[in-house]
C-alpha positions in Angstrom: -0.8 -32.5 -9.9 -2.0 -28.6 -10.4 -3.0 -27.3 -6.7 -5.0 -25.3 -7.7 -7.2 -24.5 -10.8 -10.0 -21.8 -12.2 -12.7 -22.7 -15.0 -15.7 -21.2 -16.9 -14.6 -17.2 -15.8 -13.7 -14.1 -17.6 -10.1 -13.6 -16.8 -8.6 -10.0 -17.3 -5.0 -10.7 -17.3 -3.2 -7.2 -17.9 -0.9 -8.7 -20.2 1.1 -6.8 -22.8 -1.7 -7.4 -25.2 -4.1 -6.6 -21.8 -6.1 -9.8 -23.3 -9.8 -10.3 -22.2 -10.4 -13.9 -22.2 -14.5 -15.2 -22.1 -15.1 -18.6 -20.7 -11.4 -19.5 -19.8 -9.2 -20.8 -17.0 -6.5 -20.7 -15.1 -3.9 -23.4 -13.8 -2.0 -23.0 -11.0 0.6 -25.3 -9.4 3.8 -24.3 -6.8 2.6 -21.1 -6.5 2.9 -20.4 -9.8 0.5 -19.6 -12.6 0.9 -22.4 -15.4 -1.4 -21.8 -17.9 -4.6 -19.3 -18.9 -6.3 -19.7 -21.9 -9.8 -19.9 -23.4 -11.7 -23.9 -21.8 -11.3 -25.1 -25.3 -7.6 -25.4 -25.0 -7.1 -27.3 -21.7 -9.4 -29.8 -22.9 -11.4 -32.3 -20.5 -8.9 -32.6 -18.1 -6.8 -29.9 -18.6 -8.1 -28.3 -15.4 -8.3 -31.1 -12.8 -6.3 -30.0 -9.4 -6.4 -30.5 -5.9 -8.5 -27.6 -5.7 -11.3 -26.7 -8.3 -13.2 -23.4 -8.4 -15.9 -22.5 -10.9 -15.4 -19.0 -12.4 -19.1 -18.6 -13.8 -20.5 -15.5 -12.9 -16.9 -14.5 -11.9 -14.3 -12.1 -13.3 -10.8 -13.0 -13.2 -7.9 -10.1 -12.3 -4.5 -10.0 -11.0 -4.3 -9.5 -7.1 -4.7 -5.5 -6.8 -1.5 -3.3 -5.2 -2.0 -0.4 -2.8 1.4 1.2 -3.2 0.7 4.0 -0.7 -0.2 2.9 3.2 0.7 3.7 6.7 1.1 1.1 9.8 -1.3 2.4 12.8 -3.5 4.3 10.6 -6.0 1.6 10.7 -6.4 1.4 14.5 -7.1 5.6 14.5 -9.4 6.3 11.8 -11.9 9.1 11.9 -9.6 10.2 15.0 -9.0 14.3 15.0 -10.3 13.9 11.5 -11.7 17.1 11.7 -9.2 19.1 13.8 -6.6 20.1 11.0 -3.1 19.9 13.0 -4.2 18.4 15.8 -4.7 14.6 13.6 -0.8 15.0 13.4 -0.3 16.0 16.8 -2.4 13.5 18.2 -1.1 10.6 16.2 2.4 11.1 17.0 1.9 11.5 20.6 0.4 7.7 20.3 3.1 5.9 17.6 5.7 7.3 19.5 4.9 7.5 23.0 1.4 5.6 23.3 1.4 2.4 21.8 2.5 -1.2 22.5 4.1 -3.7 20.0 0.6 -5.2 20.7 -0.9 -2.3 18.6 1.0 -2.6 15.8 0.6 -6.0 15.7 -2.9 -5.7 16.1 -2.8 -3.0 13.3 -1.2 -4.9 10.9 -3.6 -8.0 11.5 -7.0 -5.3 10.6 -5.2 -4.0 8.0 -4.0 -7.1 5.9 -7.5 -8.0 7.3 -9.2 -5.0 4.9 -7.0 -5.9 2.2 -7.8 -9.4 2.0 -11.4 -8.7 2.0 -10.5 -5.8 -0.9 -8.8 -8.3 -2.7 -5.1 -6.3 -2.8 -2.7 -9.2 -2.1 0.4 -6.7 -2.1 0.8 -2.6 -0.8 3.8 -0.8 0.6 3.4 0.3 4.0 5.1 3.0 6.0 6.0 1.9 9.9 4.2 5.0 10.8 3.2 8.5 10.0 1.4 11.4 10.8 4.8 14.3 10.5 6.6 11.2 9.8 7.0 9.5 13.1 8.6 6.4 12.6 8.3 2.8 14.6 12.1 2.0 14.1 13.6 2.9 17.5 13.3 -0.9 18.2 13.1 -3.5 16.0 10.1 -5.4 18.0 7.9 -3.4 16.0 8.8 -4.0 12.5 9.1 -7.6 13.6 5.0 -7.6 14.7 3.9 -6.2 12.0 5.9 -8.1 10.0 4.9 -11.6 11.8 1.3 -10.4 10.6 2.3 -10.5 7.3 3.7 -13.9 7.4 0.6 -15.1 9.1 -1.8 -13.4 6.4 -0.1 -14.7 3.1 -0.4 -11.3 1.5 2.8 -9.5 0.3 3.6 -6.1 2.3 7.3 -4.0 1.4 7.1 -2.3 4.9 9.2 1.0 4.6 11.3 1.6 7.7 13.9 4.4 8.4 14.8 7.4 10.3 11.5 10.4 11.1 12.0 14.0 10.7 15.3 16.0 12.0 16.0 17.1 14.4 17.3 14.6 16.5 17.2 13.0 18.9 13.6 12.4 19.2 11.8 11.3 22.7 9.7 8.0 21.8 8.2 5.3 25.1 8.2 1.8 25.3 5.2 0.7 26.6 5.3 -2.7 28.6 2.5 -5.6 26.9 1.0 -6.2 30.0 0.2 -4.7 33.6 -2.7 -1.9 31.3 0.3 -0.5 29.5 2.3 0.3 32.4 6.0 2.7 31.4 8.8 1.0 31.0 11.0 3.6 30.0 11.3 6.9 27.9 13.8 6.3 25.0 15.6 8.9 23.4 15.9 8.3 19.8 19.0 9.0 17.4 19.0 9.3 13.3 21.5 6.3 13.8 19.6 4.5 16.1 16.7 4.6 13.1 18.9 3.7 10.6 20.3 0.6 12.3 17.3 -0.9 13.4 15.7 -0.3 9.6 19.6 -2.4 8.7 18.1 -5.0 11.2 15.5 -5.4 9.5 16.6 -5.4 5.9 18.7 -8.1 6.3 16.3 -10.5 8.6 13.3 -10.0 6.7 14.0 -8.9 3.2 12.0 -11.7 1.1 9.2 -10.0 -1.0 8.6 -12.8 -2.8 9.0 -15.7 -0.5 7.1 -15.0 3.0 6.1 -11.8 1.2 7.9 -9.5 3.8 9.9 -6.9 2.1 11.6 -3.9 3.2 12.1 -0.3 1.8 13.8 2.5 3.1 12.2 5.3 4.3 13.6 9.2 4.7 11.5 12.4 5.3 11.0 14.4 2.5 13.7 17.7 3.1 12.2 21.0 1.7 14.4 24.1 1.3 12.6 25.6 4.4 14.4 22.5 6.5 18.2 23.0 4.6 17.7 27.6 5.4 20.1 27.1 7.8 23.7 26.2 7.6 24.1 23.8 10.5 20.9 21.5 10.1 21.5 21.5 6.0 24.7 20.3 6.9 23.3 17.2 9.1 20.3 16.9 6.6 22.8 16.3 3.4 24.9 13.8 5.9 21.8 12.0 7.0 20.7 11.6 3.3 24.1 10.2 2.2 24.0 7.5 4.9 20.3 6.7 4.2 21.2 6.5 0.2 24.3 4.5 0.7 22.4 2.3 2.9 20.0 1.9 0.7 22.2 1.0 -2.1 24.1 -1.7 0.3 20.8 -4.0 0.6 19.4 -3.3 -2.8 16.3 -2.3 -1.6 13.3 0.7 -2.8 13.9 3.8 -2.0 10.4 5.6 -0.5 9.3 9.1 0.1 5.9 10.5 1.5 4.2 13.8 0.5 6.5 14.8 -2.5 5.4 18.9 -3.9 6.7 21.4 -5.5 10.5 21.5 -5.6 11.0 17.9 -4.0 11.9 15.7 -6.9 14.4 17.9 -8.3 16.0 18.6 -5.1 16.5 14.9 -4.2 17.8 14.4 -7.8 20.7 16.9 -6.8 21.1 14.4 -3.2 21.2 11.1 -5.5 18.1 9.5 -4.1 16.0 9.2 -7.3 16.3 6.5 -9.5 14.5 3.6 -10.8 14.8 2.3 -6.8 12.7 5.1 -6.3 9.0 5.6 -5.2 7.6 9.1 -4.5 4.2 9.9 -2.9 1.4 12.4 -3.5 3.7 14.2 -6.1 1.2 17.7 -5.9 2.5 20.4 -8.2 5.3 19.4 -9.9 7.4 21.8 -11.6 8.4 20.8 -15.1 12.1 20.9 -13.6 10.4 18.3 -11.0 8.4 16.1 -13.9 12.1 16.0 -15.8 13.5 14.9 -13.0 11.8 11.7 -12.2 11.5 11.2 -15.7 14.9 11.0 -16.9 16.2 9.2 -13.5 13.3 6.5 -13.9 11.6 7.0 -10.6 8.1 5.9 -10.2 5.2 8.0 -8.8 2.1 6.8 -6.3 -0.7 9.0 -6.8 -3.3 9.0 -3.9 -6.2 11.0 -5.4 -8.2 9.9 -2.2 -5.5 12.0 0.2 -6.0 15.3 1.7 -2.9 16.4 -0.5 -4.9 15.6 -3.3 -7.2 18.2 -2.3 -4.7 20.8 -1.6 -2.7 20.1 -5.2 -2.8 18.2 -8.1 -0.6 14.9 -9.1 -0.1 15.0 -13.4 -0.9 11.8 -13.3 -1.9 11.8 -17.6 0.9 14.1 -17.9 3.5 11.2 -16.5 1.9 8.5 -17.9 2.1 10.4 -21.5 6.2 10.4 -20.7 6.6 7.1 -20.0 6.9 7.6 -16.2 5.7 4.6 -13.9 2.5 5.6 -12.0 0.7 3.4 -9.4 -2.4 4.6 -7.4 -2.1 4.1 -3.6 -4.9 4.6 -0.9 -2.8 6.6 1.9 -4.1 4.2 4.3 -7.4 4.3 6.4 -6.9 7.6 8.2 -8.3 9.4 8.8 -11.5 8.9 6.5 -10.0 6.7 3.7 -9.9 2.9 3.3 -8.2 0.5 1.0 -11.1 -0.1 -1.7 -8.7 0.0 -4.3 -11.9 0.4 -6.7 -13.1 3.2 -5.1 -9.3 5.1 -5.8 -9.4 3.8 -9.2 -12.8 5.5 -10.1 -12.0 8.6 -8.0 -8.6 8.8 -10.3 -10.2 9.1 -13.6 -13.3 11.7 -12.1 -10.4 13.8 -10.4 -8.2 14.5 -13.4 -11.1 14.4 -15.8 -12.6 17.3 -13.6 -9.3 19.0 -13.7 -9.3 18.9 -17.6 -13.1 19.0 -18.3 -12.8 15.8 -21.0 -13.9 12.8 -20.2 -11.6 10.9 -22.2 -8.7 12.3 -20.2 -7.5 8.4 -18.6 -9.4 4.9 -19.5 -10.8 2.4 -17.1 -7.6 0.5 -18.2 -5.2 2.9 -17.4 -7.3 2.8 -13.6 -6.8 -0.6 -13.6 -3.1 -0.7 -14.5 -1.7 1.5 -12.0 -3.4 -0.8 -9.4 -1.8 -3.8 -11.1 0.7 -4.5 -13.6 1.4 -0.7 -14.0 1.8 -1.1 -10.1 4.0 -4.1 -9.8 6.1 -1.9 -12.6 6.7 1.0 -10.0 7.6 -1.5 -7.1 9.7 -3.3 -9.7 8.7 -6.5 -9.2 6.1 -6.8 -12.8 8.2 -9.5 -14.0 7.1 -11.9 -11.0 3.1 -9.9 -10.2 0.6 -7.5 -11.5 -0.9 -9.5 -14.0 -2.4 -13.0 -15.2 0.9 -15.0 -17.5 2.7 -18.1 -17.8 5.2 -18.1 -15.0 4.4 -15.3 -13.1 3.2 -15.6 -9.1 0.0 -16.7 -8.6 -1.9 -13.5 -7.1 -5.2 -13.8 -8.5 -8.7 -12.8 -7.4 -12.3 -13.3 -8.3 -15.0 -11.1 -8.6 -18.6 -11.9 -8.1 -20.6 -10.0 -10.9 -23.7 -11.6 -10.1 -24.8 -8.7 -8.6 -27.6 -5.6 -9.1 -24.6 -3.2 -10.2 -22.9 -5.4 -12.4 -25.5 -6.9 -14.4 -25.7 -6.8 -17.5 -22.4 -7.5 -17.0 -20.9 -7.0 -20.8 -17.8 -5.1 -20.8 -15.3 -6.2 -18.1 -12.6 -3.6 -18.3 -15.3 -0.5 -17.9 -17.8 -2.1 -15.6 -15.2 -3.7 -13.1 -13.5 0.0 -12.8 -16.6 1.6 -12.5 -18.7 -0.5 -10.8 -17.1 -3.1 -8.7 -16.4 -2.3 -5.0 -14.4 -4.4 -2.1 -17.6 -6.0 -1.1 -17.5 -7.9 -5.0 -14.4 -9.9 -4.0 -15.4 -13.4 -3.1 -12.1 -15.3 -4.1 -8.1 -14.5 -3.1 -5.3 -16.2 -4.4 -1.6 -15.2 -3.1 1.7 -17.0 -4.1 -0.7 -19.5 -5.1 -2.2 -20.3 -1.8 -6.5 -19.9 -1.4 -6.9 -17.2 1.4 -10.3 -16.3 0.9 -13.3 -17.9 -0.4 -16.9 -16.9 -0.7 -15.9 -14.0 1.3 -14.6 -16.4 4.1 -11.1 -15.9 5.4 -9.3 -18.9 5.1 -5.9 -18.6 7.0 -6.6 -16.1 9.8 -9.5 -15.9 12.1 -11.6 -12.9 11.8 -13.4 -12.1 14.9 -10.5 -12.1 17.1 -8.5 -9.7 14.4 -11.5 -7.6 15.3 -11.4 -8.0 19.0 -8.3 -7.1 19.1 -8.2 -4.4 17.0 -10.5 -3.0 19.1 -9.2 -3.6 22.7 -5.4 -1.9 21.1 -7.5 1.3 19.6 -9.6 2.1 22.9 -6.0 1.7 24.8 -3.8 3.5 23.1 -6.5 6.6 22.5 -6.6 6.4 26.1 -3.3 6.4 27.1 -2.9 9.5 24.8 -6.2 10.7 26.7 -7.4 11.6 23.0 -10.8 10.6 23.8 -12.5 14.0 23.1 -11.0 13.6 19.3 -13.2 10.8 18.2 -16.3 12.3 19.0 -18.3 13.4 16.0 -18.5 17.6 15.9 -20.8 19.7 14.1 -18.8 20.0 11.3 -20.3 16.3 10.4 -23.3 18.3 9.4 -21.7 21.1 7.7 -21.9 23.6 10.7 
């Protein structure tokens, strides 16, 4: 018998013909989408399942894709947000030296938490950040956030790898219990990194199954880092071993913070390809735009980001070239979020600014790079990122019975425009109901939130950061 089934809804499936269908449904039955089409055609009992929701008043889409986040942003947001360097300073003193595998646990539950209730059912997710500190000196780490996952039913590709030369870096483990007490000091090594992120790959490396995948992570090398003989040297050797590594598991290849100059030079190092996913992408030469044309790397564009403000993605330029561009939030620090609506609108005002035409991008081109356009640059659009026979079942709903959405008459334009996080009442991942009438289904809320808040107020203390979350006159403008 179908599991699961949808009726009387407007369903925007992002297929090649991006079909609009009024009054339809969906069937859904091993996870697996097996039939949408207009009520007519499934007849009187065409829709009977286990499960039966009514789509009236409800719009349809594929499960939305953040293709941009960081792990322990969520637990830190609004921290040092107004203190330039300091924000980097301050979070790497607490991923690397001030937090438990408790608060990355607890990071990924409020952050697949926010998702859900934002309807994104898959994002990539770096295993740290801020001047790319990464959580890879032990595996425990990965493995919590990763548990999180599991326990969620969302899909996250975590990217894992080595941070920033030089090495070796000084990281802390923190014992669980006993407030936090030291356990030891840990001196980190590139290869160190890079065998725990193997660890990983080949324990947890099932996208599409428990919806864990992994992606390897390197710094971003600019020719500031290689001006010196010696540390090019063990830059171009780590970059060989990350992109042979790479290439040994078959998995994507990630990058955070790409400008000027970056693409072309990790052309010339062999990482780009169509593994390939490159952040923030500010500035791009035309030697750069060549670059990840012709090796058929994809581009995340975070016009939310702090980078956005500094320089400008081509985002209509790449899309013109046939380059795969997906729209990422750059996670919830420090005063962003994962309203994947909120991005999409904020894309087409930002490049329409830049060009002064409004018609530079359509609501549909928004809502591609946050769906199939999305699943495209992950590689995986043959299996998600929009509503077909045969594809996974990641599907949400959309409550337009609302003030902002009524009249509600042209779906593409109004959802894009209109719609927020707080409009998703309904999520559907791999075919399983997660959230209904705005009610998580498969995790427990309040105790994500206790938590969430019992790991943030330790680990800002243990970094005795306190100071940086108060609120300074530059709130008001002073």
């Amino acid at each position: 018998m179908t599991d699961l089934s949808i009726s009387n809804a407007t369903v925007i499936t992002m297929d090649a013909g991006r079909r609009v269908l009024h009054d339809a449904g969906v069937r859904i039955a091993n996870g697996v989408i097996e039939a949408v089409a207009p009520m007519a055609d499934f007849g009187v009992d065409g829709l009977n399942a286990a499960t039966m929701l009514d789509g009236r008043n409800r719009v349809v889409l594929p499960g939305l894709i953040d293709a941009h986040n960081h792990a322990g942003h969520n637990l830190v947001r609004t921290l040092a947000m107004h203190a330039g360097q300091a924000w980097n300073d301050v979070l790497e003193e607490i991923y690397a030296r001030g937090s438990t595998v408790g608060f990355w646990q607890a990071d990924a539950r409020l952050s697949l938490l926010e998702r859900l209730k934002a309807g994104v059912t898959t994002a990539v997710s770096l295993l740290g950040g801020a001047t790319d500190v990464m959580r890879t000196d032990e595996a425990a780490y990965g493995d919590a956030h990763l548990d999180a996952v599991e326990e969620s039913g969302l899909r996250t590709i975590v990217a894992v790898g080595p941070g920033r030369a030089p090495f070796p870096k000084a990281f802390r483990r923190l014992a669980t219990g006993n407030g936090g007490t030291v356990d030891h000091d840990l001196v980190v090594s590139f290869a160190g990194q890079m065998a725990v992120a193997e660890d990983l790959m080949r324990r947890r490396h099932d996208p599409l199954g428990r919806g864990t995948g992994i992606a390897l992570f390197l710094p971003v090398y600019r020719a500031a880092d290689l001006a010196d003989a010696s540390g090019a040297a063990e830059i171009k050797a780590m970059v060989a071993r990350a992109a042979a590594v790479r290439a040994e598991h078959q998995v994507m290849f990630v990058q955070d913070g790409h400008k000027t100059g970056d693409p072309e030079r990790m052309r010339d190092y062999g990482l780009l390809g169509p593994h390939a996913l490159l952040s923030h992408a500010i500035d791009l030469s035309e030697a750069d735009i060549t670059a990840v044309r012709d090796s058929g790397s994809a581009i995340v564009h975070n016009p939310n980001a702090i980078a956005a403000i500094h320089g400008r993605c081509p985002v209509p330029e790449l899309l013109a070239m046939g380059v795969r561009v997906a729209i990422g939030s750059d996670a919830a620090a420090p005063d962003r979020g994962v309203d994947m609506f909120r991005h999409m609108t904020q894309c087409l005002h930002y490049h329409r600014r830049h060009f002064r035409d409004p018609d530079i991008l359509s609501a549909g081109q928004a809502l591609a790079m946050t769906t199939i356009g999305a699943a495209a640059a992950l590689g995986l659009d043959q299996h998600i990122g929009s509503i077909e026979t045969g594809k996974v079942a990641d599907i949400i709903l959309l409550d337009v019975a609302r003030p902002h959405l009524t009249p509600f008459v042209m779906p593409v334009a109004q959802t894009v425009h209109f719609a927020n996080a707080a409009d998703v009442d309904t999520v559907i991942a791999g075919g399983r109901l997660l959230m209904h009438g705005r009610q998580p289904l498969a995790v427990v809320e309040s105790a994500i939130l206790a938590a969430a808040e019992t790991e943030a107020a330790a680990a800002v203390g243990r970094a005795g950061a306190g100071r940086w979350l108060e609120e300074t006159p530059a709130v008001w403008g002073g």
